[in-house]
N, CA, C and O atoms as CSV, one atom per row, in Angstrom:
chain,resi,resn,atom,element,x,y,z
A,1,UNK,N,N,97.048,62.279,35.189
A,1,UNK,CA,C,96.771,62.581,33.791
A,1,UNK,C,C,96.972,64.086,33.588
A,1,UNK,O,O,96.535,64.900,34.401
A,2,UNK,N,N,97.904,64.572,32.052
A,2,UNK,CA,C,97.884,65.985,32.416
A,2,UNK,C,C,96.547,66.369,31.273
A,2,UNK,O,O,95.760,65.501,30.895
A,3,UNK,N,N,96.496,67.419,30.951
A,3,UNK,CA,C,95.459,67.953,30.315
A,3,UNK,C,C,95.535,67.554,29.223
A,3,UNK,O,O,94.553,67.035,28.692
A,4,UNK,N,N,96.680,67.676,28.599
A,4,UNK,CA,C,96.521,66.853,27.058
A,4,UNK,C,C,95.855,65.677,26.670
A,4,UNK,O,O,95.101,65.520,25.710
A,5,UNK,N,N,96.197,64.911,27.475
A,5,UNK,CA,C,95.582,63.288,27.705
A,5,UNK,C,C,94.300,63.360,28.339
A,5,UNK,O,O,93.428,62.493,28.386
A,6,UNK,N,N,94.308,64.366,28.757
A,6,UNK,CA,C,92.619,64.641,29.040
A,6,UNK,C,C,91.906,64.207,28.049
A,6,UNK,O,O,91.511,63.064,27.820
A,7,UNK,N,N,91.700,65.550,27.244
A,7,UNK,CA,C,91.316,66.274,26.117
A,7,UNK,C,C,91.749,64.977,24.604
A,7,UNK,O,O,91.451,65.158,23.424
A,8,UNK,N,N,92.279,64.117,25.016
A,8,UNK,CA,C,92.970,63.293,23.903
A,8,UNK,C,C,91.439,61.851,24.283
A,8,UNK,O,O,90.748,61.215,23.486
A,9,UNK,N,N,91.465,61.852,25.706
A,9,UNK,CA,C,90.381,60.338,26.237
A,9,UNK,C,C,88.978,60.959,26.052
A,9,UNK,O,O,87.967,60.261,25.973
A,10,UNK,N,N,88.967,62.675,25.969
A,10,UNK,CA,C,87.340,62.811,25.847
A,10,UNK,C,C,86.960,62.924,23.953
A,10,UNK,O,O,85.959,62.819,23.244
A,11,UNK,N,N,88.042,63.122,23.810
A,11,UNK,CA,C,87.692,63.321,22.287
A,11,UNK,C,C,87.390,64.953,21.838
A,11,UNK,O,O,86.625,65.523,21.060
A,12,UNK,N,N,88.349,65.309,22.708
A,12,UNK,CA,C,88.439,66.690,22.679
A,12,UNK,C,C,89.824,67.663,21.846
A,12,UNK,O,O,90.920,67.275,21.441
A,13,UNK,N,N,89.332,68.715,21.834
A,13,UNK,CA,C,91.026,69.185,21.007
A,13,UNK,C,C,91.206,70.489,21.603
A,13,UNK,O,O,90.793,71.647,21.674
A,14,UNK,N,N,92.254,69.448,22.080
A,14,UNK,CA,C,93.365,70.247,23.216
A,14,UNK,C,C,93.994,71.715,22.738
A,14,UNK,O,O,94.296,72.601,23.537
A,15,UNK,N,N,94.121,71.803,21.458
A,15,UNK,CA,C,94.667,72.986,20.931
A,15,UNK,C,C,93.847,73.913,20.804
A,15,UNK,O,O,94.234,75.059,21.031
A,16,UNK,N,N,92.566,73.681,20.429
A,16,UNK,CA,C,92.159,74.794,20.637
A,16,UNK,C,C,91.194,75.542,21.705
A,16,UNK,O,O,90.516,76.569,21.706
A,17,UNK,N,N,91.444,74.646,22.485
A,17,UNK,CA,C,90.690,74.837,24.083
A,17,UNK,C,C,91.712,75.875,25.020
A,17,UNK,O,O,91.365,76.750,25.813
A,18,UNK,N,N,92.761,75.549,24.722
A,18,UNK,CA,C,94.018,76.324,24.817
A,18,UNK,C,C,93.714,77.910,24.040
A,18,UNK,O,O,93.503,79.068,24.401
A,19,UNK,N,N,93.774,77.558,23.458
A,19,UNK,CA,C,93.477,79.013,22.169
A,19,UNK,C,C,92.452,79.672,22.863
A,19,UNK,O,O,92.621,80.819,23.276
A,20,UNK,N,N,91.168,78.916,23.068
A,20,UNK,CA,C,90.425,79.553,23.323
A,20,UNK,C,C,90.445,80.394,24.941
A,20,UNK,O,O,89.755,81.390,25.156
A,21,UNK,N,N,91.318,79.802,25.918
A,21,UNK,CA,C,91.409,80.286,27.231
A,21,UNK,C,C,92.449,80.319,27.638
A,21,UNK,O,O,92.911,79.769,28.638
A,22,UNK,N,N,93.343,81.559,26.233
A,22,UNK,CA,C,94.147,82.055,26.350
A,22,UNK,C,C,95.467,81.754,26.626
A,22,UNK,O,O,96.361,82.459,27.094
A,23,UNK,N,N,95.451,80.017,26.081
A,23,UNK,CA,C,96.589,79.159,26.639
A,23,UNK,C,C,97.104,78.894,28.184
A,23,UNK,O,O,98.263,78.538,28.393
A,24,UNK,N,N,96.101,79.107,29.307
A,24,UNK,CA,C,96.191,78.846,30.402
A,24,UNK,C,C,95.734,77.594,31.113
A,24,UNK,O,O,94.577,77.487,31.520
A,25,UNK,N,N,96.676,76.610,31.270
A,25,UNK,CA,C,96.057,75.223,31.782
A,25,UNK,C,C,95.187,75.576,32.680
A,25,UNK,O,O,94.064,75.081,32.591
A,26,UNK,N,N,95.445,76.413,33.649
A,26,UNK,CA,C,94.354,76.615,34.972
A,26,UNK,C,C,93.408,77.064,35.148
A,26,UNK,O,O,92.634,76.913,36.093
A,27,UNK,N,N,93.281,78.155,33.579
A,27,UNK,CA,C,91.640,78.265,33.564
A,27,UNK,C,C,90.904,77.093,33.117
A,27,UNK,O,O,89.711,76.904,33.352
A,28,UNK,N,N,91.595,76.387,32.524
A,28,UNK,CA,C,90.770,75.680,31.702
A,28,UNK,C,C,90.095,74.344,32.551
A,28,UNK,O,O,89.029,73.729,32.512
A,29,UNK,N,N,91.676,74.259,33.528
A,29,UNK,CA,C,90.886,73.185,34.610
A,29,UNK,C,C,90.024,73.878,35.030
A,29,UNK,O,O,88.852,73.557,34.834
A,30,UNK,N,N,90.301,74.857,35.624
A,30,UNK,CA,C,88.868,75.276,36.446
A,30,UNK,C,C,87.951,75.220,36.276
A,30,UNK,O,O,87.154,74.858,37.141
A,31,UNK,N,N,87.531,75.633,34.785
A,31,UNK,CA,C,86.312,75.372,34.130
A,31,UNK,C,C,85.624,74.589,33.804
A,31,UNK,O,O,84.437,74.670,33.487
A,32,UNK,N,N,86.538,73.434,33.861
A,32,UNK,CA,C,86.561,72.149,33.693
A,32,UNK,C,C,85.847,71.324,35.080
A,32,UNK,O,O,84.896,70.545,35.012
A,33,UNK,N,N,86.668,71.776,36.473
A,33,UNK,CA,C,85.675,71.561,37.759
A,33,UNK,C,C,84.560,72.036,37.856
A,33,UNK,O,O,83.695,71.378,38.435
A,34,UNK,N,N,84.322,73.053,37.428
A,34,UNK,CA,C,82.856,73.808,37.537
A,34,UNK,C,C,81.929,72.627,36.861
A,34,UNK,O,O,81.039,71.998,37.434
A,35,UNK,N,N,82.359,72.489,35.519
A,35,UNK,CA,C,81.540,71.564,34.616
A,35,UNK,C,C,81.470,70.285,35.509
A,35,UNK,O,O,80.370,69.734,35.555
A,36,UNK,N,N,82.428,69.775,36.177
A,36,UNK,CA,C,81.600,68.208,37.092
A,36,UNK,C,C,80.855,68.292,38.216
A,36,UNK,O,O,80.497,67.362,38.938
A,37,UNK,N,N,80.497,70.195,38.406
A,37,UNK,CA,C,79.969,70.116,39.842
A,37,UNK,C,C,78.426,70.594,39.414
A,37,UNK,O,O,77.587,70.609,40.315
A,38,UNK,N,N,78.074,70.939,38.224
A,38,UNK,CA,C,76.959,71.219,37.180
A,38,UNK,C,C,75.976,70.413,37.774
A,38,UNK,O,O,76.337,69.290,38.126
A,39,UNK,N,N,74.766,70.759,37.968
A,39,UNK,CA,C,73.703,69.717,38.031
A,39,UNK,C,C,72.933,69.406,36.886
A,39,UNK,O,O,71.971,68.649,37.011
A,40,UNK,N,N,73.223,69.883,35.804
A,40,UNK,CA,C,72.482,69.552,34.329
A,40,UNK,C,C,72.021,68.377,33.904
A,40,UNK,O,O,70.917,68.328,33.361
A,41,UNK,N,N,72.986,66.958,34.125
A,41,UNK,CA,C,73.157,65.903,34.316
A,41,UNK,C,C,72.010,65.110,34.559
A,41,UNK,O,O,71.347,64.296,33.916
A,42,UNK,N,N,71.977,65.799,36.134
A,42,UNK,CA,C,70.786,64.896,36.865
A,42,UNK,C,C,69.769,65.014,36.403
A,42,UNK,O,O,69.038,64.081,36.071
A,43,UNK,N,N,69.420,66.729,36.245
A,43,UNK,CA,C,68.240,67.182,35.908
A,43,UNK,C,C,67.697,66.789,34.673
A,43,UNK,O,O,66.495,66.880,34.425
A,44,UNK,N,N,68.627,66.309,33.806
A,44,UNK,CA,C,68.405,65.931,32.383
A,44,UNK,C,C,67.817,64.524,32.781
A,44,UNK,O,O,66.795,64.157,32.201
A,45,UNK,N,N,68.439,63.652,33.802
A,45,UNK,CA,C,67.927,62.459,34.160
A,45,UNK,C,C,66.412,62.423,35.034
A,45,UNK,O,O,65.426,61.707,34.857
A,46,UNK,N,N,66.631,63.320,35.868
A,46,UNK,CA,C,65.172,63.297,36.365
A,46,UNK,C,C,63.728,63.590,35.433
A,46,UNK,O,O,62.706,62.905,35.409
A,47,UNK,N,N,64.113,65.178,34.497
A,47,UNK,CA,C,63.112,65.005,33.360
A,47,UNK,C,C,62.628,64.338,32.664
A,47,UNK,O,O,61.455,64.446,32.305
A,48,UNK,N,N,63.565,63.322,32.234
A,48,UNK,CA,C,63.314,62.437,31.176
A,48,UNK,C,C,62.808,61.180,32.165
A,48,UNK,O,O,62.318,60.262,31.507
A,49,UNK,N,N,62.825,60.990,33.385
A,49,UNK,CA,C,62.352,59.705,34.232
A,49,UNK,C,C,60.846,60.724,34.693
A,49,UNK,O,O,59.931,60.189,35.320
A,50,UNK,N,N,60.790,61.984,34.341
A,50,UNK,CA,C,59.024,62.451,34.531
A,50,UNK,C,C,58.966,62.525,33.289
A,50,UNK,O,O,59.033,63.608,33.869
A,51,UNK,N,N,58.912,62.534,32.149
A,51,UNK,CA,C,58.494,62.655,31.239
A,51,UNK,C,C,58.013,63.829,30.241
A,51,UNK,O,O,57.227,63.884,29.295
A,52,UNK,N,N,58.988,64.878,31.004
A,52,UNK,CA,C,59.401,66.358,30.899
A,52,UNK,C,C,60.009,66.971,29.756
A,52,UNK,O,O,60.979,67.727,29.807
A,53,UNK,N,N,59.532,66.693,28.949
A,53,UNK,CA,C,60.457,67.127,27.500
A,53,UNK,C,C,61.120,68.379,27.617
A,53,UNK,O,O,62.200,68.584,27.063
A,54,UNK,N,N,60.430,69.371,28.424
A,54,UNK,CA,C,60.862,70.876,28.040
A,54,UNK,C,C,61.762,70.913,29.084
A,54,UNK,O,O,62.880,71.327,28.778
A,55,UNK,N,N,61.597,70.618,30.146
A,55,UNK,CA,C,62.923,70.302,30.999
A,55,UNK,C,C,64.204,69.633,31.172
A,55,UNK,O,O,65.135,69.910,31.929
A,56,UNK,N,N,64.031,68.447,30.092
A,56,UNK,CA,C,64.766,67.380,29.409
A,56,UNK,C,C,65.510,68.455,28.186
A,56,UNK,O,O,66.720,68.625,28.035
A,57,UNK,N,N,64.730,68.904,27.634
A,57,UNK,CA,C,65.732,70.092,26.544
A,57,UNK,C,C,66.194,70.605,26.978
A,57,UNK,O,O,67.394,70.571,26.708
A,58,UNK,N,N,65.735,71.586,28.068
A,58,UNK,CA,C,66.706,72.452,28.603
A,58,UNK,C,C,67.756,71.867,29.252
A,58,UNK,O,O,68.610,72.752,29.296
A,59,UNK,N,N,68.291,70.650,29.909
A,59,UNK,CA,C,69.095,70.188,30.798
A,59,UNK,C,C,70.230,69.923,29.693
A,59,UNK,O,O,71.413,70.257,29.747
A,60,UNK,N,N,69.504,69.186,28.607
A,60,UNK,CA,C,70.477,68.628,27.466
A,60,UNK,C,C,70.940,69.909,26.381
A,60,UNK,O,O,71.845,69.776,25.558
A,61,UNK,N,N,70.226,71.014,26.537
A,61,UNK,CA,C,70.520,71.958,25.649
A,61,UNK,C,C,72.005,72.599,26.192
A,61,UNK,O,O,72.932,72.981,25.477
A,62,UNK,N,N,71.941,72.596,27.600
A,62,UNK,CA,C,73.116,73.103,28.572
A,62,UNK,C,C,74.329,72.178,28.567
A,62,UNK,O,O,75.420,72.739,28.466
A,63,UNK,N,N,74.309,70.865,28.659
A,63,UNK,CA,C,75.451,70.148,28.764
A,63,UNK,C,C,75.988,70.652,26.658
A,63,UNK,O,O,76.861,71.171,25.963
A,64,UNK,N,N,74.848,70.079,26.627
A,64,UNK,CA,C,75.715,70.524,24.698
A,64,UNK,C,C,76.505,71.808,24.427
A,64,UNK,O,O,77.430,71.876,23.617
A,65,UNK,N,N,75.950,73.054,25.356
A,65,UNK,CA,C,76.454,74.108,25.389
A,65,UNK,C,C,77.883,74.456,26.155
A,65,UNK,O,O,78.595,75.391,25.787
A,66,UNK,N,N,78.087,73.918,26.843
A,66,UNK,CA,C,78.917,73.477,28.026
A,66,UNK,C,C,80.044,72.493,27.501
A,66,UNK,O,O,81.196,72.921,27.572
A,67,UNK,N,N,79.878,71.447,27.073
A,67,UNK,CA,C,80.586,70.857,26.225
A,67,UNK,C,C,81.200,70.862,25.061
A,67,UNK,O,O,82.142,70.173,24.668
A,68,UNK,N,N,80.270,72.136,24.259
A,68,UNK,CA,C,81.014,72.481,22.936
A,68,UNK,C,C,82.084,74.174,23.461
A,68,UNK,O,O,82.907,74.727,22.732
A,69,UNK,N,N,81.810,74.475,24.433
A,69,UNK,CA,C,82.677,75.641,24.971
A,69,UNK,C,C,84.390,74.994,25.632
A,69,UNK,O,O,85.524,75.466,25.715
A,70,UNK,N,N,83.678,73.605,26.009
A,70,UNK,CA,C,85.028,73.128,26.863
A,70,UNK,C,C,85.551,72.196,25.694
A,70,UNK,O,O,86.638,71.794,26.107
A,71,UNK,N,N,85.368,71.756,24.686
A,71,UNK,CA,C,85.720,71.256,23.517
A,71,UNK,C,C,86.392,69.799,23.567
A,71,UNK,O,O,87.443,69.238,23.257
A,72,UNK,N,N,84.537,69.400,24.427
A,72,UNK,CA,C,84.452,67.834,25.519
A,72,UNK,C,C,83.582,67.322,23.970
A,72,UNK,O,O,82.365,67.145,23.922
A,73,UNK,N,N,84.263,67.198,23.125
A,73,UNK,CA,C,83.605,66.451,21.832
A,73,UNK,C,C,82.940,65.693,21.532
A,73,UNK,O,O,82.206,65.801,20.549
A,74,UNK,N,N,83.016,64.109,22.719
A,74,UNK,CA,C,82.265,63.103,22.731
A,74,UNK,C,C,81.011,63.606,23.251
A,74,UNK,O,O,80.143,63.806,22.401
A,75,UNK,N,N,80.803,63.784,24.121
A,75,UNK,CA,C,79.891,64.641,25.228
A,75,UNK,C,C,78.988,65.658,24.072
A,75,UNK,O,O,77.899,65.386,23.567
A,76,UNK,N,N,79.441,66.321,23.954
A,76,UNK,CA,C,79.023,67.199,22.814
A,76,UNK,C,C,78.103,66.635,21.580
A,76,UNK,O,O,76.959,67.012,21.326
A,77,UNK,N,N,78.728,65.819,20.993
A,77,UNK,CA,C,77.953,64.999,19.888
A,77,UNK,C,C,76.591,64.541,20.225
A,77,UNK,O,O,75.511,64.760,19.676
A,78,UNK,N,N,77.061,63.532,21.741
A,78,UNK,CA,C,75.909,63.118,22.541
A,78,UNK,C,C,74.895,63.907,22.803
A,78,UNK,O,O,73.863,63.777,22.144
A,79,UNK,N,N,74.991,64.859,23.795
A,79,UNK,CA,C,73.991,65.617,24.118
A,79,UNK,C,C,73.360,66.242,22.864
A,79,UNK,O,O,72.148,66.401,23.006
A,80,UNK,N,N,73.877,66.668,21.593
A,80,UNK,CA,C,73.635,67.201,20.491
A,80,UNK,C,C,72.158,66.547,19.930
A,80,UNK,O,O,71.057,66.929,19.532
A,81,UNK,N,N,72.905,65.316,20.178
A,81,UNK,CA,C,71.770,64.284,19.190
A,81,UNK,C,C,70.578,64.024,19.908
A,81,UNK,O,O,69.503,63.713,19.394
A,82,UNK,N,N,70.921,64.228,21.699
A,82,UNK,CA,C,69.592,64.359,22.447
A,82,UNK,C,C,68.513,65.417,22.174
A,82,UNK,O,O,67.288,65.343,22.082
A,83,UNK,N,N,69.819,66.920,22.029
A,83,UNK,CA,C,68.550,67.676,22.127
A,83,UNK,C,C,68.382,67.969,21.314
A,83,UNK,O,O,68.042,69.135,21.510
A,84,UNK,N,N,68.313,67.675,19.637
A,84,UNK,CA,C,67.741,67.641,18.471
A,84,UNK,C,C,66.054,66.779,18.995
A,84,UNK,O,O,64.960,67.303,18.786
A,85,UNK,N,N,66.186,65.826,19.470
A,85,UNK,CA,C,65.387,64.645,19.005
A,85,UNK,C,C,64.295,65.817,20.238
A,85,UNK,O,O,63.198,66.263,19.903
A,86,UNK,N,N,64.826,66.036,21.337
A,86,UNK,CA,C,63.933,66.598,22.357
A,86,UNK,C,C,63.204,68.482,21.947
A,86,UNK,O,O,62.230,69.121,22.346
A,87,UNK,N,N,64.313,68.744,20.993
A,87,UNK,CA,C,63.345,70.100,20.591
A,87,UNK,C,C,61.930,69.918,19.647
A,87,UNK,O,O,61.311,70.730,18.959
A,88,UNK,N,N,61.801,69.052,19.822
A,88,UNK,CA,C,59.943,68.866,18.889
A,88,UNK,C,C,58.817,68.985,20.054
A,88,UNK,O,O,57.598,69.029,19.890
A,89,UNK,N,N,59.692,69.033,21.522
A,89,UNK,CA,C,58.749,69.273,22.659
A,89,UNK,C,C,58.250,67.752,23.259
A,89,UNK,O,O,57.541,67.823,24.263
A,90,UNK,N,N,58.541,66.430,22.758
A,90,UNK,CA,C,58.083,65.354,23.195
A,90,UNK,C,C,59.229,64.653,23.503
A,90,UNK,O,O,60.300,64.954,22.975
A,91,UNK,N,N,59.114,63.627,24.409
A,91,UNK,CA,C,60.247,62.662,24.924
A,91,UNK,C,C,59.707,61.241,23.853
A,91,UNK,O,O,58.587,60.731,23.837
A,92,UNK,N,N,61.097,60.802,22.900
A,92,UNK,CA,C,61.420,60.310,21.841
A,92,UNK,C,C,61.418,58.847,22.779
A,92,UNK,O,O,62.015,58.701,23.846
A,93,UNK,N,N,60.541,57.773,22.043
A,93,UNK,CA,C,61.033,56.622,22.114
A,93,UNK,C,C,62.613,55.924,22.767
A,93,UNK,O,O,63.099,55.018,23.444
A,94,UNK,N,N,62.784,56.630,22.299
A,94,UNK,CA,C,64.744,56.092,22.493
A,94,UNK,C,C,65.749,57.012,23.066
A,94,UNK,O,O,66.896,57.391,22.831
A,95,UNK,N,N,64.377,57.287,24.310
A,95,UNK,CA,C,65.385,58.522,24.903
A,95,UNK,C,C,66.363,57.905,25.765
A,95,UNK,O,O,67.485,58.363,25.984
A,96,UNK,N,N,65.876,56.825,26.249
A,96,UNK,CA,C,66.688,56.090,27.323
A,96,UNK,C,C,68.034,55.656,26.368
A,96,UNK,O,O,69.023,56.026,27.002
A,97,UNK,N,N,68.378,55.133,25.327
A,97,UNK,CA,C,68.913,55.261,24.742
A,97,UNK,C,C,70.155,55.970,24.352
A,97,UNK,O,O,71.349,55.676,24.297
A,98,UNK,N,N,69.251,57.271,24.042
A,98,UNK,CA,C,69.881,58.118,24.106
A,98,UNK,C,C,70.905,59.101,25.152
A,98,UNK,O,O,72.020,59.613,25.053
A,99,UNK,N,N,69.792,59.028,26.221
A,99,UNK,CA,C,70.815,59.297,27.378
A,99,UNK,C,C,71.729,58.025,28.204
A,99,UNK,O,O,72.146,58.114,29.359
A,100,UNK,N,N,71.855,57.205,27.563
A,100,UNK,CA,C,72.656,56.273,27.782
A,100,UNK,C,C,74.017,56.552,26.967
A,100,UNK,O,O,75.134,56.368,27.450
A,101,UNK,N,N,73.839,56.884,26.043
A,101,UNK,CA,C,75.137,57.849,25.578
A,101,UNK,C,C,75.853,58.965,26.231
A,101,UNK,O,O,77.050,59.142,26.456
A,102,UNK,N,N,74.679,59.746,26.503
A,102,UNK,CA,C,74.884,60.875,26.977
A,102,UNK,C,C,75.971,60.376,28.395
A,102,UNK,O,O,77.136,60.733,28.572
A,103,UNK,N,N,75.251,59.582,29.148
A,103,UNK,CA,C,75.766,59.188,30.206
A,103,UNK,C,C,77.035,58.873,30.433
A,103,UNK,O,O,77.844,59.360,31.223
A,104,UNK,N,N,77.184,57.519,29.224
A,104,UNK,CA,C,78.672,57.567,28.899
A,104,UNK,C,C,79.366,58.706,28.645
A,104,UNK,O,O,80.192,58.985,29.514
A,105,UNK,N,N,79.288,59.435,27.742
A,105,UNK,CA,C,80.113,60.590,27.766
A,105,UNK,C,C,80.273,61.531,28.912
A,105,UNK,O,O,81.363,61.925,29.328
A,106,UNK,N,N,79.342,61.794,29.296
A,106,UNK,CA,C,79.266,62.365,30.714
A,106,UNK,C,C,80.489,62.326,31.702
A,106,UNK,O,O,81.363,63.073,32.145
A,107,UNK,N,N,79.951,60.732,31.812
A,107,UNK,CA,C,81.068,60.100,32.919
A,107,UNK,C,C,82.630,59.912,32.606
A,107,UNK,O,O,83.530,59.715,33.422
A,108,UNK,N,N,82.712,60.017,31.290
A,108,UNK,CA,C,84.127,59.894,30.959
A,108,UNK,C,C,84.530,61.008,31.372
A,108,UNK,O,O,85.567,61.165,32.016
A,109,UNK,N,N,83.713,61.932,31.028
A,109,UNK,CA,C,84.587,63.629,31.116
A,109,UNK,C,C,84.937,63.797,32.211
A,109,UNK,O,O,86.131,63.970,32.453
A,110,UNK,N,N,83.668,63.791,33.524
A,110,UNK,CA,C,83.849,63.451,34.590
A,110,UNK,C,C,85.152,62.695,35.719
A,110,UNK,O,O,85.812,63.131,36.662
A,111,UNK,N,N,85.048,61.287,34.967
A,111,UNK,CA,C,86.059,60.555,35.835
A,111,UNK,C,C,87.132,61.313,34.658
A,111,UNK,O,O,88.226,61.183,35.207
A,112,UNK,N,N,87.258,61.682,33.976
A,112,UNK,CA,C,89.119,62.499,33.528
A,112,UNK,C,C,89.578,63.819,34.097
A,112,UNK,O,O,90.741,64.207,34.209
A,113,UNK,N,N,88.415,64.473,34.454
A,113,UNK,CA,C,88.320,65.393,35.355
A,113,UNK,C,C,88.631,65.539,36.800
A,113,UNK,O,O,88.941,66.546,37.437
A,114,UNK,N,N,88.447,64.068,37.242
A,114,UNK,CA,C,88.663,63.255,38.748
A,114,UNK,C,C,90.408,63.431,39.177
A,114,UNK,O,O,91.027,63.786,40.180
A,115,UNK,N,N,90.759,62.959,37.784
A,115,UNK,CA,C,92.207,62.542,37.316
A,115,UNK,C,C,93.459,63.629,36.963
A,115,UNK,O,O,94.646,63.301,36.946
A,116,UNK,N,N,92.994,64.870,36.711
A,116,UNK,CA,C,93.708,65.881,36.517
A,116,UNK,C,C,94.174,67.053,37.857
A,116,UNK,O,O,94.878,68.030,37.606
């Protein structure tokens, strides 16, 4: 898969991820490996399986941050809508839910990342 088709399966835009890193495919992979070797993920999963809201924000505040820099869109939305619901300081009914999205997106970025 080259990067375009990356950025096309995450729901990302390829043009201006480019723009933004100076039109160099290889930074952008790189940055791109860094992001699947992240432990944010887990930690977002372990918080929310203790019942850690403030640790659960912070994990999800980072992938959203991380994802709207690498212009991983799906991912982005996801985590977005997590850590809205998690900045009131409490773990939301429908967090599982929620990071069940997250997850999906996650893993897509991930396994396209596998692929490049």
């Amino acid at each position: 898969m080259d990067l375009k088709d990356f950025y096309k399966s995450v729901g990302g835009d390829y043009d201006l991820i480019m723009s933004r890193m100076g039109n160099k495919e290889e930074r952008v992979v790189k940055f791109l490996n860094k992001f699947s070797a992240d432990p944010s993920f887990e930690n977002l999963k372990q918080a929310l399986s203790e019942n850690n809201a403030e640790d659960a924000f912070r994990a999800a505040h980072t992938i959203k941050g991380v994802a709207l820099n690498l212009e991983l869109q799906n991912l982005q939305a996801a985590s977005d809508q997590l850590t809205e619901t998690l900045r009131e300081g409490n773990v939301p009914d429908n967090a599982q839910e929620l990071l069940e999205q997250v997850g999906k997106a996650y893993q897509e970025a991930v396994d396209g990342i596998s692929q490049l």
